[in-house]
Backbone bond lengths (Angstrom), bond angles and torsions (degrees), N, CA, C in turn:
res aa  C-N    CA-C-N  psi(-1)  N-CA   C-N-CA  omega(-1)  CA-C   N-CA-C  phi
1 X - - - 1.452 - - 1.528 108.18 -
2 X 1.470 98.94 137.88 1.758 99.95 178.60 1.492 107.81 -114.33
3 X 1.339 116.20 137.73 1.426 124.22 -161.32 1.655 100.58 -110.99
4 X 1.348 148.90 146.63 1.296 161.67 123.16 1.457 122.82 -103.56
5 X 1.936 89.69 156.63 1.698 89.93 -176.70 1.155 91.56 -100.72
6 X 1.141 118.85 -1.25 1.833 115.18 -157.85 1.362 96.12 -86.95
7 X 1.874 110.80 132.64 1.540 105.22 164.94 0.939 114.44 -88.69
8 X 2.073 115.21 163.18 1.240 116.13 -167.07 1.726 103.51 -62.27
9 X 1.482 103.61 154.92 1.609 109.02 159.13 1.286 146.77 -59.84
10 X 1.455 93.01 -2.14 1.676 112.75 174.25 1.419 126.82 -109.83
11 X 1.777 98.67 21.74 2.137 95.91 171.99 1.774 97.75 -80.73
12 X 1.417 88.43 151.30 1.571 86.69 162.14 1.243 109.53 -100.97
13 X 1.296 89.79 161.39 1.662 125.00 -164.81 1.221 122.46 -95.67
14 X 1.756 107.13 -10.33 1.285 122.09 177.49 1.546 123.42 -134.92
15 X 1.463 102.50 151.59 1.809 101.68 -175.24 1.435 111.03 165.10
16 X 1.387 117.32 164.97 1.790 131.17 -135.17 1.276 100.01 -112.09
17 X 0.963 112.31 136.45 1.458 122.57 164.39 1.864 108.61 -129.80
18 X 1.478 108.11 130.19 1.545 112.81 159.86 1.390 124.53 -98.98
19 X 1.805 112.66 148.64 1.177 127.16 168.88 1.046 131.14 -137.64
20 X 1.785 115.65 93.06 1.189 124.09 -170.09 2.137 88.06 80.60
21 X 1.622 97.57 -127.95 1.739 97.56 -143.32 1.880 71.30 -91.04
22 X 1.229 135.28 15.90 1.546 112.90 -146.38 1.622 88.47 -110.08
23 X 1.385 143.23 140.14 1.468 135.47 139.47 1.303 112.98 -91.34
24 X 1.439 121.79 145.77 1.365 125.70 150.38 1.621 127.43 -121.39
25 X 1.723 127.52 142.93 0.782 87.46 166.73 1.768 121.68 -124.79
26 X 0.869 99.81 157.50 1.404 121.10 -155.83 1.745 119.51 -86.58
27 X 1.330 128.50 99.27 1.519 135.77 164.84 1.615 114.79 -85.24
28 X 1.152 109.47 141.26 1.195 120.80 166.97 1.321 136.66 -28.30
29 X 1.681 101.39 -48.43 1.300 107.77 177.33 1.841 111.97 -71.39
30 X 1.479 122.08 -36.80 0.940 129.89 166.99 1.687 120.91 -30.79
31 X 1.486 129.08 -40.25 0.920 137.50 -146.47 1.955 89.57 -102.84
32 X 1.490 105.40 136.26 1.796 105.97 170.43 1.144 99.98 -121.22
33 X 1.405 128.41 149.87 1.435 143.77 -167.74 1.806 107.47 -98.81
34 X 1.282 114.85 112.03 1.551 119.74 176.33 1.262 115.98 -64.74
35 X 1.558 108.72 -69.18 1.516 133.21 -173.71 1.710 104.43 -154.37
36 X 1.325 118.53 -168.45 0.903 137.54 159.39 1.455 121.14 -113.77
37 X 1.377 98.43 144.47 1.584 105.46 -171.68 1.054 121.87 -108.31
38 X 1.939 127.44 -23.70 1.607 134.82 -174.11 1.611 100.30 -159.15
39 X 0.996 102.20 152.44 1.575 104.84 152.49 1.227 112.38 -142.47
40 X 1.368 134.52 156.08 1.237 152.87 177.44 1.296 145.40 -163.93
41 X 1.581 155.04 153.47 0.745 146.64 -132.54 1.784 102.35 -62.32
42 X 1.007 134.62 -44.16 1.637 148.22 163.58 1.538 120.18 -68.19
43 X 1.369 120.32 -1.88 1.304 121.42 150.04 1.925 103.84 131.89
44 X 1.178 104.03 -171.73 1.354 104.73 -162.74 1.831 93.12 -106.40
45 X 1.342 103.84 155.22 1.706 121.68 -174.01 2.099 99.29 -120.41
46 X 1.018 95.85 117.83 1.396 116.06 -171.27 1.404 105.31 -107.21
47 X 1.897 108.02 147.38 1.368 125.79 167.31 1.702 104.39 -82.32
48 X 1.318 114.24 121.40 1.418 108.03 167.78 1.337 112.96 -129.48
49 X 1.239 110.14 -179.13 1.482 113.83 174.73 1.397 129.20 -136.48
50 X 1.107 132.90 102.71 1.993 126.20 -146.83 1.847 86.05 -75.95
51 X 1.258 109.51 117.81 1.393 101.89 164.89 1.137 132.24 -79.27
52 X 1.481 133.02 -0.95 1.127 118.26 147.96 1.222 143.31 -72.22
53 X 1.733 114.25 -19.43 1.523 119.98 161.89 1.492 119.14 -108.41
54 X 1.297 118.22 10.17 1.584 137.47 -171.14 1.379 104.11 57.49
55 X 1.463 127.79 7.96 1.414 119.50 176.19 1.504 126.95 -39.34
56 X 1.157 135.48 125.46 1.685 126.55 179.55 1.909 84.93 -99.94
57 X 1.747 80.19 133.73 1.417 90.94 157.75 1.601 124.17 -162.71
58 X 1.030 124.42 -176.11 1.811 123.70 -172.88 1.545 95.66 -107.41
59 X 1.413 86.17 139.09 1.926 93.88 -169.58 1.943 94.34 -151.20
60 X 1.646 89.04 123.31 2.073 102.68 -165.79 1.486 71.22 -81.83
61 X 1.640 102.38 139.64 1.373 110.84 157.86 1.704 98.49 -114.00
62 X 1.707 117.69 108.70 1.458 92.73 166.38 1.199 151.87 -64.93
63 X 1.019 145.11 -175.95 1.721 153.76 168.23 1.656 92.53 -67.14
64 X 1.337 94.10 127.75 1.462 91.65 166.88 1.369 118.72 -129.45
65 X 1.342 104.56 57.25 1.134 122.01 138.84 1.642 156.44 -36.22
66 X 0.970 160.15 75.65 1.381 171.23 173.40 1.312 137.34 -63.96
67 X 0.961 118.68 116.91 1.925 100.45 -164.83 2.433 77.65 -146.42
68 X 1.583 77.18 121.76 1.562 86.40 171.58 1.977 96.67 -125.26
C-alpha cells in the first residue's frame, strides 16, 4: 500500500454558503485562518474568516491522506 499527504488535484476550491436571505460564494483564497478549533482522526476544523463579508466561521479541513 502507498500512502500520500498530498490531496488529489481535483477538490474544488470553491463553494456557497447562505446567511439568512444572503448567498455567498466562497474560494479558498478568500478564507484567512484565526486559530484552530479541533482536530481529529478526519482532520482538523478551523476558525476562519471570509474576507469579503468578515464572516467568522468553522471550516473541517480534511486529512489528505491517500493510500492506493
Amino acid at each position: 500500500m502507498l500512502c500520500s499527504s498530498t490531496p488529489p488535484r481535483n477538490l474544488d476550491k470553491r463553494t456557497t454558503f447562505a446567511i439568512g436571505e444572503k448567498t455567498f460564494e466562497v474560494e479558498a483564497d478568500d478564507l484567512e485562518k484565526i486559530c484552530d478549533l479541533g482536530r481529529g482522526a478526519y482532520g482538523t476544523v478551523e476558525k476562519m474568516r471570509h474576507k469579503p463579508s468578515s464572516t467568522i466561521m468553522a471550516v473541517k479541513v480534511p486529512v489528505g491522506r491517500i493510500c492506493s
